[in-house]
C-alpha positions, 0 to 999 in steps of 0.5 A: 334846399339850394338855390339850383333845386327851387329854380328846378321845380319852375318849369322854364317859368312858364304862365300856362301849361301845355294841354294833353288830350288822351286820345286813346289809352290801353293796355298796349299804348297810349296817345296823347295830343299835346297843344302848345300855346307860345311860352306853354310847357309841359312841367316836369314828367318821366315816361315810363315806356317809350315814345315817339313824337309826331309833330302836327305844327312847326315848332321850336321845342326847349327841352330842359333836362334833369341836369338843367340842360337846356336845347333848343330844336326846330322841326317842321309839321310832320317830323318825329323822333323817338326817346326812351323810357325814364328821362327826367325832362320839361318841354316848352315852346319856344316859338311865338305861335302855337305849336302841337304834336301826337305822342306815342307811348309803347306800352307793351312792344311784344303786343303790337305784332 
């Protein structure tokens, strides 16, 4: 295994993971509360739908991608954005307080109307 693929597998070298609380999960979607504290990361996940994201806190999320991308974005409480689905990825606060954010899983589109 090369040096690049085993650094890989550390998601941003944190200490602590990020705490998911499933809010609600069925057919059609699923919520999940996701508690951040400073340094906490997700570890490496995919979506199999898509998502949105609603942030609960300021935050300053690090995004590490697949290809060893790394971004750095500031939002504000309140905020959201969206992805889809299959997007290797590892999510991280970078900030030094605790960050937190709602996120939205569609499931089945057709079952929302």
């Amino acid at each position: 295994m090369l040096q690049a693929e085993k650094e890989r597998l550390v998601p941003f070298k944190c200490d602590q993971p990020a705490v998911p609380t499933v809010q609600q999960d069925d057919e059609t979607v699923r919520i999940t509360r996701w508690d951040f504290a400073p340094g906490a990361a997700t570890g490496w996940h995919t979506h199999g739908w898509p998502y949105f994201v609603v942030l609960l806190t300021d935050a300053v999320m690090k995004i590490e991608m697949a290809d060893g991308a790394v971004t750095e974005t500031r939002l504000t409480a309140g905020q959201s954005y969206r992805r889809p689905a299959g997007i290797e990825h590892d999510v991280m606060n970078g900030s030094d307080r605790p960050m937190a954010f709602v996120e939205i899983e569609i499931k089945r589109p057709e079952a929302l109307s």
